[in-house]
N, CA and C atoms of all chains as a GROMACS GRO file, in nm:
protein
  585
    1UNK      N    1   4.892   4.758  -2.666
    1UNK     CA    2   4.969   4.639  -2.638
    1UNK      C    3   5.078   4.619  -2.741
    2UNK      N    4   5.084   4.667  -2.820
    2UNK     CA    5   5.183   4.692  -2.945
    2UNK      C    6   5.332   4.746  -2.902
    3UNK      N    7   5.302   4.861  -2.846
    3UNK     CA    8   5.441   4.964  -2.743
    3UNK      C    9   5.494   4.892  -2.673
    4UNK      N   10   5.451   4.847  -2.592
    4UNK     CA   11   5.513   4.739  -2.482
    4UNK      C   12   5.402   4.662  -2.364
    5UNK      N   13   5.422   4.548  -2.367
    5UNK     CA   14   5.327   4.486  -2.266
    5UNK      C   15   5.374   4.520  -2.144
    6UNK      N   16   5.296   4.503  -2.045
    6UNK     CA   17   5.309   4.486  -1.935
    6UNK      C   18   5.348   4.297  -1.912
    7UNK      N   19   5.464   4.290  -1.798
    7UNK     CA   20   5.457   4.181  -1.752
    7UNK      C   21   5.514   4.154  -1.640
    8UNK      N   22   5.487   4.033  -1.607
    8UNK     CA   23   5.523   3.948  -1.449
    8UNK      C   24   5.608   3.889  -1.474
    9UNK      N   25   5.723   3.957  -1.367
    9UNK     CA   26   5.859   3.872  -1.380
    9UNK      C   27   5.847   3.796  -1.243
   10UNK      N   28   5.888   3.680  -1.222
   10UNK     CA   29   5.888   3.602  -1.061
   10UNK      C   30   6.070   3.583  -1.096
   11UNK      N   31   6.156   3.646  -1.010
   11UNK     CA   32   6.255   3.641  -0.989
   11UNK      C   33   6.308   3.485  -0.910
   12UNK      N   34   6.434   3.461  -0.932
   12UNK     CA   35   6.475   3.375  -0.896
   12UNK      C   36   6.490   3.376  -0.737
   13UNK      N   37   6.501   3.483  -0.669
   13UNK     CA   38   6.492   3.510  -0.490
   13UNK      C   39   6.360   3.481  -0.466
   14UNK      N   40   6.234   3.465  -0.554
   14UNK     CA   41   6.120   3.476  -0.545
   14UNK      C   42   6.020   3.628  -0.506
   15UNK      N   43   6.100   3.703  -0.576
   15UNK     CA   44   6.009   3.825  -0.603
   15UNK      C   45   5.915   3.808  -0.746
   16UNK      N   46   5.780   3.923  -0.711
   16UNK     CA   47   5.730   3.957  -0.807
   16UNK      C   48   5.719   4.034  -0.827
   17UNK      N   49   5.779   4.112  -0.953
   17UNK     CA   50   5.833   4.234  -1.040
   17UNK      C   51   5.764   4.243  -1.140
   18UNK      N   52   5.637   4.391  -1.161
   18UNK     CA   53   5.564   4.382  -1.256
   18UNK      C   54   5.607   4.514  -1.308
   19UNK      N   55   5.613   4.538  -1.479
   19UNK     CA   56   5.622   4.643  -1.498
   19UNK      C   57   5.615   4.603  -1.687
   20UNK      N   58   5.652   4.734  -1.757
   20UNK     CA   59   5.639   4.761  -1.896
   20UNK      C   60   5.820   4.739  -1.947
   21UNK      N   61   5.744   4.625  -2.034
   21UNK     CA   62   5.848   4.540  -2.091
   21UNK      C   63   5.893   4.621  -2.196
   22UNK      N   64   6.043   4.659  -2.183
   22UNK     CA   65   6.104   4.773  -2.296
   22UNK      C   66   6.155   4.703  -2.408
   23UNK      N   67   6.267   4.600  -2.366
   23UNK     CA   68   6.361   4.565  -2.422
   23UNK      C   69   6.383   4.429  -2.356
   24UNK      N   70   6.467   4.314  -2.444
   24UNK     CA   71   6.507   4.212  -2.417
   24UNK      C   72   6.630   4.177  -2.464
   25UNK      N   73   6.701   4.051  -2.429
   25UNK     CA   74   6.811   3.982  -2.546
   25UNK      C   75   6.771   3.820  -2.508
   26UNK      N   76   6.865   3.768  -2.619
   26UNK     CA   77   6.887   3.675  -2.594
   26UNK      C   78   6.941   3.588  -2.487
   27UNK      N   79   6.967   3.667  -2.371
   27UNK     CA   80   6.995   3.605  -2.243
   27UNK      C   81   6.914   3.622  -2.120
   28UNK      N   82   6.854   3.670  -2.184
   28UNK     CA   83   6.646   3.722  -2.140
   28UNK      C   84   6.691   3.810  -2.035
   29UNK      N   85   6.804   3.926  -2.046
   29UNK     CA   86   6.828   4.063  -1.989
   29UNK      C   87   6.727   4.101  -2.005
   30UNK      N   88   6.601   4.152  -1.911
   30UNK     CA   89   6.560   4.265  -1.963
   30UNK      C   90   6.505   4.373  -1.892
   31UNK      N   91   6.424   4.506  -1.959
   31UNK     CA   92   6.435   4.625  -1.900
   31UNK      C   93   6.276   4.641  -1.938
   32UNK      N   94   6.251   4.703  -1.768
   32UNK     CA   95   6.123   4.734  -1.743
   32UNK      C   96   6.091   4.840  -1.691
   33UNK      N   97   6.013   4.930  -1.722
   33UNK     CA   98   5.983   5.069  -1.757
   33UNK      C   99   5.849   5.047  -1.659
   34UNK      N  100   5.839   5.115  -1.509
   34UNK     CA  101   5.737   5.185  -1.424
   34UNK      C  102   5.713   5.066  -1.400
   35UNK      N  103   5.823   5.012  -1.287
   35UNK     CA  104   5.755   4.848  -1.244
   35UNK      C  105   5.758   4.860  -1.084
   36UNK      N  106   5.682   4.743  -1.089
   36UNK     CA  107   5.680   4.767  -0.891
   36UNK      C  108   5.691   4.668  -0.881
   37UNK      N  109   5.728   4.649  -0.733
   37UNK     CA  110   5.711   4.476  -0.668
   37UNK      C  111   5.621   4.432  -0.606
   38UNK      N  112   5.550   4.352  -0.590
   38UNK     CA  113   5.410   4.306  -0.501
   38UNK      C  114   5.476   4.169  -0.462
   39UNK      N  115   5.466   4.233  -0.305
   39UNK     CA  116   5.529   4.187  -0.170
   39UNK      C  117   5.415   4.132  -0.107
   40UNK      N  118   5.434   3.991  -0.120
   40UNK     CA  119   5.289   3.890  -0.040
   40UNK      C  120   5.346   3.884   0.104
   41UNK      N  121   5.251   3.872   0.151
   41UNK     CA  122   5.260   3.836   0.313
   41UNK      C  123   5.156   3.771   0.375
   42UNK      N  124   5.134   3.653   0.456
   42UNK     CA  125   5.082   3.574   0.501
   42UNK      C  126   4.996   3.677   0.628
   43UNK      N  127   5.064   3.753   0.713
   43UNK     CA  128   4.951   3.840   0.765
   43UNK      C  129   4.927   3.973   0.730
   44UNK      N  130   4.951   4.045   0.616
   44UNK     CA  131   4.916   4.125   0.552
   44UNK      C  132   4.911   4.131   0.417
   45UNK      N  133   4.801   4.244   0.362
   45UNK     CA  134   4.764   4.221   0.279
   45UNK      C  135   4.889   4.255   0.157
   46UNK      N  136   4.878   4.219   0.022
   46UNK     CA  137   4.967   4.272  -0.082
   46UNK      C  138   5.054   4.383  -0.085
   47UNK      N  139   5.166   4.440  -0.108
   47UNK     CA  140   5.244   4.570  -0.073
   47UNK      C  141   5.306   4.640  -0.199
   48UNK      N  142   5.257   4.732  -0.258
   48UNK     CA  143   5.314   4.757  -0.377
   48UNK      C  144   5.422   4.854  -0.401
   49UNK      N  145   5.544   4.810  -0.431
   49UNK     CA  146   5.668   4.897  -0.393
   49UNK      C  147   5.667   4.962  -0.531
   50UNK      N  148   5.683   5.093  -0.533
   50UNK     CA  149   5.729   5.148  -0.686
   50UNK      C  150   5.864   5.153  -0.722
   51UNK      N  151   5.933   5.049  -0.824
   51UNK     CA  152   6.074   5.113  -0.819
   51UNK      C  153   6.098   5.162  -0.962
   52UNK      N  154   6.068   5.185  -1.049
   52UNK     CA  155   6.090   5.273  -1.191
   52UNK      C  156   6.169   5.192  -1.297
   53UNK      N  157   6.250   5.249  -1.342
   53UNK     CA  158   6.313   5.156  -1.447
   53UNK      C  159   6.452   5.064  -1.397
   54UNK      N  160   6.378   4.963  -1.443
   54UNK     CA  161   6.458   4.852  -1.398
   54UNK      C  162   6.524   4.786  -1.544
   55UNK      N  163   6.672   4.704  -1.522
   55UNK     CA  164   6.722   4.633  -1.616
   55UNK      C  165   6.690   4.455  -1.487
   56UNK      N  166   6.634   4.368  -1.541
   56UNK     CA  167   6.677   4.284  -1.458
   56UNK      C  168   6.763   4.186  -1.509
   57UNK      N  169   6.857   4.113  -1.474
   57UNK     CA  170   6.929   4.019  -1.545
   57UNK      C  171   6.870   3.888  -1.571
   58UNK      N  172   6.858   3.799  -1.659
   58UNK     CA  173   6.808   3.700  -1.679
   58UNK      C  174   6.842   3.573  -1.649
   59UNK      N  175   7.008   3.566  -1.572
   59UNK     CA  176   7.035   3.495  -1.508
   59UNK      C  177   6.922   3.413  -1.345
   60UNK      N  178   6.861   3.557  -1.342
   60UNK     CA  179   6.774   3.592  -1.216
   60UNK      C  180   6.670   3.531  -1.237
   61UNK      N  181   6.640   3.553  -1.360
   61UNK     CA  182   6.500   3.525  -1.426
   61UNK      C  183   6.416   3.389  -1.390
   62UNK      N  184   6.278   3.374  -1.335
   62UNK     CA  185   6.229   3.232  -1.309
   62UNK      C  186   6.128   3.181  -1.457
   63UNK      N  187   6.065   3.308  -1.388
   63UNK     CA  188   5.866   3.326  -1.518
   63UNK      C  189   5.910   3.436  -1.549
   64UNK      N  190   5.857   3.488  -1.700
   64UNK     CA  191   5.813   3.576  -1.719
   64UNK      C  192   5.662   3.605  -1.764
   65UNK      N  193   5.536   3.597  -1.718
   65UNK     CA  194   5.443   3.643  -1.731
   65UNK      C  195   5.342   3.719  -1.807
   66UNK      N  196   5.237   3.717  -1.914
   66UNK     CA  197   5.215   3.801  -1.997
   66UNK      C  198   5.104   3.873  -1.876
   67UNK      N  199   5.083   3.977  -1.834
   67UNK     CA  200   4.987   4.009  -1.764
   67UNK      C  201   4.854   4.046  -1.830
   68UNK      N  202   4.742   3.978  -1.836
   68UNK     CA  203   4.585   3.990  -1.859
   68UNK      C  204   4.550   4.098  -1.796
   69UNK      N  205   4.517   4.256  -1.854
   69UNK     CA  206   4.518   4.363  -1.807
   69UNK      C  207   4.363   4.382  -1.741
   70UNK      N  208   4.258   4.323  -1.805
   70UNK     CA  209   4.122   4.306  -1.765
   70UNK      C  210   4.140   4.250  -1.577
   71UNK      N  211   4.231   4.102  -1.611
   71UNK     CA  212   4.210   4.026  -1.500
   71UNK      C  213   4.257   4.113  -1.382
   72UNK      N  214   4.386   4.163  -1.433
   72UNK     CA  215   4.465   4.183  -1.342
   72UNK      C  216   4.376   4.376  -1.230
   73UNK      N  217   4.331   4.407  -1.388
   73UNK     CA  218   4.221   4.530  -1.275
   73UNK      C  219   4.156   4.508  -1.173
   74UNK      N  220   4.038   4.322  -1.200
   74UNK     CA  221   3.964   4.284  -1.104
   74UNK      C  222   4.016   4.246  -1.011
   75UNK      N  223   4.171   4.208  -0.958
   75UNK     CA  224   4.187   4.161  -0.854
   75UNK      C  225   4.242   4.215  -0.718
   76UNK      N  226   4.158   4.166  -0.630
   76UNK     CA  227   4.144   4.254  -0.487
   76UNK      C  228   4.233   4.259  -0.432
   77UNK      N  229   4.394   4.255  -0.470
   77UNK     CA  230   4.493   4.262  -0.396
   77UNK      C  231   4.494   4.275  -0.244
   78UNK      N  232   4.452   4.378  -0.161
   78UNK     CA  233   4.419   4.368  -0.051
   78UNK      C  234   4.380   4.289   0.033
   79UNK      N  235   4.305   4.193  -0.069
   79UNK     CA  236   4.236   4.028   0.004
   79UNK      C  237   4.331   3.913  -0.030
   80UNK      N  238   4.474   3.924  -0.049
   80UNK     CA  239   4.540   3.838  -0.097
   80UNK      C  240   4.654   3.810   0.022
   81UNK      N  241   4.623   3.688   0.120
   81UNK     CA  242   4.755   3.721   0.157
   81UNK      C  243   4.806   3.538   0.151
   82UNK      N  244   4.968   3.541   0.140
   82UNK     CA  245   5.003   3.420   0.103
   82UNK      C  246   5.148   3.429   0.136
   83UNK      N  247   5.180   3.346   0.123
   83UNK     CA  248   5.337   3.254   0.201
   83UNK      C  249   5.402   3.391   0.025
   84UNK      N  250   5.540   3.436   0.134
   84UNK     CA  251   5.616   3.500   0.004
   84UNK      C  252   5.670   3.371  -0.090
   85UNK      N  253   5.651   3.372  -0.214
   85UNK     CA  254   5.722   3.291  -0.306
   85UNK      C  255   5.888   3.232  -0.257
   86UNK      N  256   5.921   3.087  -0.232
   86UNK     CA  257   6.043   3.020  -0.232
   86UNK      C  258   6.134   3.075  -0.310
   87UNK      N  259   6.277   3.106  -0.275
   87UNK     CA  260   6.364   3.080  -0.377
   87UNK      C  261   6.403   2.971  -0.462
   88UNK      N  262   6.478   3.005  -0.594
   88UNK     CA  263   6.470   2.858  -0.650
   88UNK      C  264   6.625   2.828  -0.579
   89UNK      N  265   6.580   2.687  -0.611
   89UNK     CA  266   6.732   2.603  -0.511
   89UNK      C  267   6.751   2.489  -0.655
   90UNK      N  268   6.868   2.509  -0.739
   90UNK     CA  269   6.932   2.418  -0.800
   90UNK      C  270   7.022   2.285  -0.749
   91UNK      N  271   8.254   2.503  -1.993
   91UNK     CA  272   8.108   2.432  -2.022
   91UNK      C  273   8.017   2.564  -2.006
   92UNK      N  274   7.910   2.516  -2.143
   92UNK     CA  275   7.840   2.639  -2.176
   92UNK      C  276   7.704   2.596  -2.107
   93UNK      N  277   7.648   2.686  -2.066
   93UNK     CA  278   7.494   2.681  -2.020
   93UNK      C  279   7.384   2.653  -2.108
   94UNK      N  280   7.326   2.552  -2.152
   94UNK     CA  281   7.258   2.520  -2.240
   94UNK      C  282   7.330   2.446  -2.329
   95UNK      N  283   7.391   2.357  -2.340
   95UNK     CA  284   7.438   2.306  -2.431
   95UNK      C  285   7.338   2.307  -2.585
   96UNK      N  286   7.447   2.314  -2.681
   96UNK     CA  287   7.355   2.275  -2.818
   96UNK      C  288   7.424   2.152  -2.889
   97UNK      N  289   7.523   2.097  -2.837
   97UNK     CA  290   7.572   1.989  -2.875
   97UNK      C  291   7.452   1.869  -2.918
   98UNK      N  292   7.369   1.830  -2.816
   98UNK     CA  293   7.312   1.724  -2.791
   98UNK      C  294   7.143   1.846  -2.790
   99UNK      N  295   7.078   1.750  -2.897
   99UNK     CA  296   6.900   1.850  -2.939
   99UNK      C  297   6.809   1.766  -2.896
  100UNK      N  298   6.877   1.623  -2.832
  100UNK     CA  299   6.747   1.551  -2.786
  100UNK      C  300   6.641   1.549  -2.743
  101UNK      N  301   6.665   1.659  -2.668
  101UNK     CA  302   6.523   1.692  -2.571
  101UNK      C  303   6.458   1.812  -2.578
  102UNK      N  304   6.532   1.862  -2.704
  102UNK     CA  305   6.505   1.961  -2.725
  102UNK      C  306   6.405   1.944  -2.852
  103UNK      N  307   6.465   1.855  -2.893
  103UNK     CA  308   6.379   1.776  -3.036
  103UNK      C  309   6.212   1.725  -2.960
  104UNK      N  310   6.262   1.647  -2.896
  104UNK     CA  311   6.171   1.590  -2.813
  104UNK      C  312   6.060   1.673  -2.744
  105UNK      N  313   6.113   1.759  -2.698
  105UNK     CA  314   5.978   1.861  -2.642
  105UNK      C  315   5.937   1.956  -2.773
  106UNK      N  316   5.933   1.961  -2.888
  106UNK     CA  317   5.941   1.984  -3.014
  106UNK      C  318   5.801   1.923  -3.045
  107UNK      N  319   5.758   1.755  -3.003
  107UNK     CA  320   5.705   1.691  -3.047
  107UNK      C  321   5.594   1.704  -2.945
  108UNK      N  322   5.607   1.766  -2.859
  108UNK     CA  323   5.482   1.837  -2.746
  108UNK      C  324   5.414   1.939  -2.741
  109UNK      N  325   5.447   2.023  -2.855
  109UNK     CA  326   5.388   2.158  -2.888
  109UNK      C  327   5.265   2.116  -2.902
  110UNK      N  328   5.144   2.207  -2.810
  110UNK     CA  329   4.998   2.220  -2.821
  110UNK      C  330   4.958   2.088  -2.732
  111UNK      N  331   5.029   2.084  -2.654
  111UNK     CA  332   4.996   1.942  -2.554
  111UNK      C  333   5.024   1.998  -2.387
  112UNK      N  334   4.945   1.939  -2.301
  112UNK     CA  335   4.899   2.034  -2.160
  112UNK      C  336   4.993   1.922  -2.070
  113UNK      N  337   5.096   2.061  -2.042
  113UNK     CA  338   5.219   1.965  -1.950
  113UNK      C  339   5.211   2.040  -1.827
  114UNK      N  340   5.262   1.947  -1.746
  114UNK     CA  341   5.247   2.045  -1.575
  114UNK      C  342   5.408   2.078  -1.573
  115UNK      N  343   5.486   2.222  -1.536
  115UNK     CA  344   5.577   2.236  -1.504
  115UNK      C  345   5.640   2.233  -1.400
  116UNK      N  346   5.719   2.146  -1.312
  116UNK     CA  347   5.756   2.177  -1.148
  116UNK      C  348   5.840   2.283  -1.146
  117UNK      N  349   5.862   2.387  -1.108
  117UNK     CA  350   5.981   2.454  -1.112
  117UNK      C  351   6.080   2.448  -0.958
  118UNK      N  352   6.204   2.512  -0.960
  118UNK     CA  353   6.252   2.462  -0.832
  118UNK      C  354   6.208   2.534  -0.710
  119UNK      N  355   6.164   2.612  -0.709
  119UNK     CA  356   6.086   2.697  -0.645
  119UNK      C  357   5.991   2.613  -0.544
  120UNK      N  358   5.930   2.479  -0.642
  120UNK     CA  359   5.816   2.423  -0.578
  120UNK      C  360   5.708   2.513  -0.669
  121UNK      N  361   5.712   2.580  -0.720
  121UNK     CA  362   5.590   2.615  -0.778
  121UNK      C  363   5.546   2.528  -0.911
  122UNK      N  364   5.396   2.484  -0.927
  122UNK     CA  365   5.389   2.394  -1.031
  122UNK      C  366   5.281   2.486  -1.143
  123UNK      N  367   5.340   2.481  -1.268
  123UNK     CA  368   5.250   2.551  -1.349
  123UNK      C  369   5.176   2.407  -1.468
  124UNK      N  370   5.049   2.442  -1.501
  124UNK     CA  371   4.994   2.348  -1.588
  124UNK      C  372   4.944   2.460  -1.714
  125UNK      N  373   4.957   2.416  -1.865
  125UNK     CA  374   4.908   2.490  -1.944
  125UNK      C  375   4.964   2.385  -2.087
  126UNK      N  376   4.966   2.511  -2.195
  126UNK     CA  377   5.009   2.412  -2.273
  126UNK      C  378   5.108   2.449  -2.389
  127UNK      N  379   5.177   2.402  -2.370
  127UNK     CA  380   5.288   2.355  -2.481
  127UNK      C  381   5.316   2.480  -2.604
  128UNK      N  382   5.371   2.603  -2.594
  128UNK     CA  383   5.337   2.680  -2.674
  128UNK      C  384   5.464   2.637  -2.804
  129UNK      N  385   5.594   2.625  -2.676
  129UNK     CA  386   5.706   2.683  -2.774
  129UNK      C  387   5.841   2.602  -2.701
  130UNK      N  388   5.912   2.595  -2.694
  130UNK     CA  389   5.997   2.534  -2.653
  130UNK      C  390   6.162   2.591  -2.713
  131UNK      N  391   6.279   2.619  -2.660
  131UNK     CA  392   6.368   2.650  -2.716
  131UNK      C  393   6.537   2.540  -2.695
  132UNK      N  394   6.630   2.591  -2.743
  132UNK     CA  395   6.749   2.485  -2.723
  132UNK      C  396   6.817   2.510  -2.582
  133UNK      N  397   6.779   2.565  -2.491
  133UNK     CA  398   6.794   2.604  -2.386
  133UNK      C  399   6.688   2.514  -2.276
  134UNK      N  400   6.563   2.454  -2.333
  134UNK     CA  401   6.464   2.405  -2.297
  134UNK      C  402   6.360   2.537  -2.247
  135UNK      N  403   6.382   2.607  -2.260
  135UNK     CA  404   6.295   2.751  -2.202
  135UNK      C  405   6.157   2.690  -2.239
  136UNK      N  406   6.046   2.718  -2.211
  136UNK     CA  407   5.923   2.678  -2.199
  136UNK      C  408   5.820   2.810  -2.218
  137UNK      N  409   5.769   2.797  -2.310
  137UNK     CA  410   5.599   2.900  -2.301
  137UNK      C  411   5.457   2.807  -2.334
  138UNK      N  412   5.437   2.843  -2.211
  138UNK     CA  413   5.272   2.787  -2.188
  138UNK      C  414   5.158   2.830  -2.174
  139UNK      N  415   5.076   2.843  -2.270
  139UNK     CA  416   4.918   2.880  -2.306
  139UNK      C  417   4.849   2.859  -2.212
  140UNK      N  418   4.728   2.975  -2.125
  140UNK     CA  419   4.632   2.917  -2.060
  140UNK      C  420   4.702   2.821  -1.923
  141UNK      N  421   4.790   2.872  -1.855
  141UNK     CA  422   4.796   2.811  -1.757
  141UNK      C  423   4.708   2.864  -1.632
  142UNK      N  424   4.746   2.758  -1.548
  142UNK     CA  425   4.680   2.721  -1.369
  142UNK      C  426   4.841   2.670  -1.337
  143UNK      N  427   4.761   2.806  -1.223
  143UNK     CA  428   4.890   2.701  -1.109
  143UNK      C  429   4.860   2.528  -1.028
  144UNK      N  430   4.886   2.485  -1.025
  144UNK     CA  431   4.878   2.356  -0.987
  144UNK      C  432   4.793   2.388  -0.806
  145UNK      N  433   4.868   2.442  -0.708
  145UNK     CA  434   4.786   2.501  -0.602
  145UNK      C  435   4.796   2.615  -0.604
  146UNK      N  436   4.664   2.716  -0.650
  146UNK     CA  437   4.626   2.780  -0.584
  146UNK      C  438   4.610   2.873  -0.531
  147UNK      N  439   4.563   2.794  -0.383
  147UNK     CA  440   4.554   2.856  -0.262
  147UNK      C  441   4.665   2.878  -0.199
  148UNK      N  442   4.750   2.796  -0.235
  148UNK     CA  443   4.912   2.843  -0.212
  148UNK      C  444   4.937   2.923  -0.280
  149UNK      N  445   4.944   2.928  -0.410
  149UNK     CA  446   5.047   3.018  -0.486
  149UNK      C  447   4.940   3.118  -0.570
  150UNK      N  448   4.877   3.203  -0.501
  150UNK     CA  449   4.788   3.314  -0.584
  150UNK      C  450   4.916   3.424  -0.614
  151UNK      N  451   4.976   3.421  -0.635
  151UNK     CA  452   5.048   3.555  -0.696
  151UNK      C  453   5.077   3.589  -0.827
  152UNK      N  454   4.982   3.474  -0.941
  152UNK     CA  455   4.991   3.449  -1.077
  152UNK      C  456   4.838   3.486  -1.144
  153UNK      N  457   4.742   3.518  -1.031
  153UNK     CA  458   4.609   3.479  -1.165
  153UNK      C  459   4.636   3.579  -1.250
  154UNK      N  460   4.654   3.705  -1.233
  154UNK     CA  461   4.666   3.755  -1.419
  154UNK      C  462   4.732   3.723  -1.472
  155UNK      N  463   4.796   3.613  -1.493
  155UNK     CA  464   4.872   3.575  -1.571
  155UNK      C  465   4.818   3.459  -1.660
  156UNK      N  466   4.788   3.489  -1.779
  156UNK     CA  467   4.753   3.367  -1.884
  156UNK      C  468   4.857   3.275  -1.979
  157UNK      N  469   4.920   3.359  -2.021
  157UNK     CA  470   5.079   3.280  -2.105
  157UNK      C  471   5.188   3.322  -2.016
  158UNK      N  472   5.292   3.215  -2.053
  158UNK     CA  473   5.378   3.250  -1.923
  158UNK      C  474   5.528   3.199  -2.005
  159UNK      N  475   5.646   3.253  -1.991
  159UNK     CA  476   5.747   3.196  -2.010
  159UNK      C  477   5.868   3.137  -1.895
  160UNK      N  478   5.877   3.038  -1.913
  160UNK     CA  479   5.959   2.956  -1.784
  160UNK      C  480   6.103   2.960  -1.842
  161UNK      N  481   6.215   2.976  -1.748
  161UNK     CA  482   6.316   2.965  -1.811
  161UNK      C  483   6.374   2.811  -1.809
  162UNK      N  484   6.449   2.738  -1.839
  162UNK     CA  485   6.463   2.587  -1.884
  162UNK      C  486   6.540   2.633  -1.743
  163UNK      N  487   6.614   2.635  -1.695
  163UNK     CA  488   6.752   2.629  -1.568
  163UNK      C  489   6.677   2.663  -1.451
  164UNK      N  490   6.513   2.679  -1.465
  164UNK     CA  491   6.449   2.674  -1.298
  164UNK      C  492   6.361   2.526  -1.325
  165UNK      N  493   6.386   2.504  -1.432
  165UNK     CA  494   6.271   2.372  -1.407
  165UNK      C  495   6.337   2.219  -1.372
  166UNK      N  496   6.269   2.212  -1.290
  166UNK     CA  497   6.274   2.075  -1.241
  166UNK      C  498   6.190   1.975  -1.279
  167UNK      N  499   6.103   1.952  -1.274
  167UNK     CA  500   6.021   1.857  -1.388
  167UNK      C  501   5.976   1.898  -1.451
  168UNK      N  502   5.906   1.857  -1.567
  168UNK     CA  503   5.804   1.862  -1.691
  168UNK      C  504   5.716   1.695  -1.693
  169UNK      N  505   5.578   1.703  -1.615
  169UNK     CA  506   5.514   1.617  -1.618
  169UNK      C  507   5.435   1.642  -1.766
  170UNK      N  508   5.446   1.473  -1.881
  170UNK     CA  509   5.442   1.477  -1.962
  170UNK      C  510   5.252   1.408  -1.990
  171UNK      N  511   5.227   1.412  -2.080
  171UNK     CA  512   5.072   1.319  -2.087
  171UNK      C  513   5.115   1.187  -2.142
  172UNK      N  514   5.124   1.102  -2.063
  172UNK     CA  515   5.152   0.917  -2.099
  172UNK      C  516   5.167   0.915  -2.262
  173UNK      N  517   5.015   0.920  -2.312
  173UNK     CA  518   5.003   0.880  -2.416
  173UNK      C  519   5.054   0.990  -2.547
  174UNK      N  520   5.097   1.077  -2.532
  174UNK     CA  521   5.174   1.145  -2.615
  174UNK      C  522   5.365   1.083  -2.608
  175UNK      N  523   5.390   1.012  -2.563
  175UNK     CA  524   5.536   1.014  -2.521
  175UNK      C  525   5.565   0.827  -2.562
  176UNK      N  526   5.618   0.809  -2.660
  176UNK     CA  527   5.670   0.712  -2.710
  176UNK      C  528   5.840   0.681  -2.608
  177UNK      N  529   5.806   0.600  -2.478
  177UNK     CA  530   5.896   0.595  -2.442
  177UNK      C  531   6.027   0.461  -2.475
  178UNK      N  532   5.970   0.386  -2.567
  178UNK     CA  533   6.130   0.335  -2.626
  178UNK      C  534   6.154   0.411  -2.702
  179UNK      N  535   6.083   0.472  -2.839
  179UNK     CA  536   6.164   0.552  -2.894
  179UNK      C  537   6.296   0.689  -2.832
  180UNK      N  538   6.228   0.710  -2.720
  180UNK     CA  539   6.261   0.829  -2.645
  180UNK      C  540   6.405   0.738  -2.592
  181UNK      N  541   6.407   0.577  -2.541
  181UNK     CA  542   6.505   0.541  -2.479
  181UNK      C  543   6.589   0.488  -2.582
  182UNK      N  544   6.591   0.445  -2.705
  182UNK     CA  545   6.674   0.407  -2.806
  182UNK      C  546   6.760   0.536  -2.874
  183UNK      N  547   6.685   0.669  -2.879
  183UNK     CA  548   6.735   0.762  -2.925
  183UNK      C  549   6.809   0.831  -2.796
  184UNK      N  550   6.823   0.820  -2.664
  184UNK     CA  551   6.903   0.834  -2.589
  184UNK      C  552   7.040   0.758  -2.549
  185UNK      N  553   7.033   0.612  -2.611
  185UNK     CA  554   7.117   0.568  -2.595
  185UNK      C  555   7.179   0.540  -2.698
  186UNK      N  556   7.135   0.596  -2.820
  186UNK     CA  557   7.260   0.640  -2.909
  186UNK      C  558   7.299   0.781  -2.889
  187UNK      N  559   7.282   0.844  -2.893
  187UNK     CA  560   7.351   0.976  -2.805
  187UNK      C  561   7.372   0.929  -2.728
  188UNK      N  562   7.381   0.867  -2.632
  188UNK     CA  563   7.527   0.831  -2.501
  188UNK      C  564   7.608   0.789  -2.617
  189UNK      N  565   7.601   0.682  -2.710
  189UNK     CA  566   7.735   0.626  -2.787
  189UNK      C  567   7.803   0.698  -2.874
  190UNK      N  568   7.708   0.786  -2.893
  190UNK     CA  569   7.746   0.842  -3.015
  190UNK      C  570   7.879   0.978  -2.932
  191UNK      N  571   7.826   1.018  -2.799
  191UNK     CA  572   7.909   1.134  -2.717
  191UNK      C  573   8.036   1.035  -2.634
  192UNK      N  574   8.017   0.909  -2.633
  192UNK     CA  575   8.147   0.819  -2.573
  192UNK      C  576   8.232   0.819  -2.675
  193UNK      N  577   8.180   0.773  -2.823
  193UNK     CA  578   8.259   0.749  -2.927
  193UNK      C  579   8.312   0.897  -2.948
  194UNK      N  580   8.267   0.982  -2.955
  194UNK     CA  581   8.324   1.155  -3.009
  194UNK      C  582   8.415   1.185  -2.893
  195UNK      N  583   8.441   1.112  -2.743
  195UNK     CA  584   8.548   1.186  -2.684
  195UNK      C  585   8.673   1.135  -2.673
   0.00000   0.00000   0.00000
């Protein structure tokens, strides 16, 4: 956990973008190393897209997430299904 | 006009005085996070210890998530705990900053 955490980004479109936190700035740019997206859906189960290294902009940015690596093993993704996350509306 | 102003620290001061105190976050999203009070920045950015989502059964797409950082420009409320929040002080020190930003323009 020292190298880089893993974490949960919830984007401002309302995606969730998980991956290994490289780098940051002060405008909370940042770059994530072997991340995927987990795509909820109300009649199917969780969808895990692989997209690799990502910069995301922090303009975008909603949460960023520390991910609990224990928790996050136990959970049954497959048994998860739910309304996709809102965009944010200023 | 800059995003985050640093002109004016009021509330920035102010949520300063909430560190280690269990606030519910609305964000605009509609998503509500509850936890507590880690850190706070001049941007209002938010990190919160040990949160819950507020629902749920709606919004499971967080349980591994234990600390969390919110950015200040998605949040829409910050429900505060009554008795931590001195609200004349909070309204006397706001309305000298209004005078004090009428008189400076």
């Amino acid at each position: 956990s020292t190298s880089s955490r893993t974490i949960h980004v919830v984007t401002c479109d309302g995606r969730n973008i998980i991956g290994n936190l490289k780098g940051f700035d002060q405008k909370t740019n940042i770059i994530l190393d072997e991340c995927h997206e987990r795509v909820f859906s109300p009649d199917a189960p969780v969808e895990q897209v692989p997209l690799g290294l990502y910069i995301v902009r922090g303009d975008n940015i909603a949460i960023i997430g520390e991910v609990d690596e224990e928790v996050d093993a136990e959970l049954d993704l497959s048994a998860i299904m739910a309304e996709p996350l809102a965009a944010v509306v200023h | 006009l800059v995003a985050g102003s640093v002109r004016t620290m009021l509330f920035y001061s102010f949520f300063k005085t909430l560190v280690g105190k269990e606030i519910v976050v609305e964000l605009k999203n509609d998503l509500a996070i509850r936890g507590t009070l880690h850190s706070v920045d001049q941007y209002l950015n938010v990190k919160l210890l040990d949160i819950s989502v507020v629902e749920p059964d709606k919004f499971p797409h967080m349980q591994s998530i234990k600390h969390c950082f919110i950015r200040g420009s998605v949040i829409r409320y910050a429900q505060l705990p009554k008795a931590e929040v001195d609200v004349e002080l909070l309204q006397d020190a706001a309305r000298r900053e209004a005078q004090q930003q009428k008189a400076a323009k």
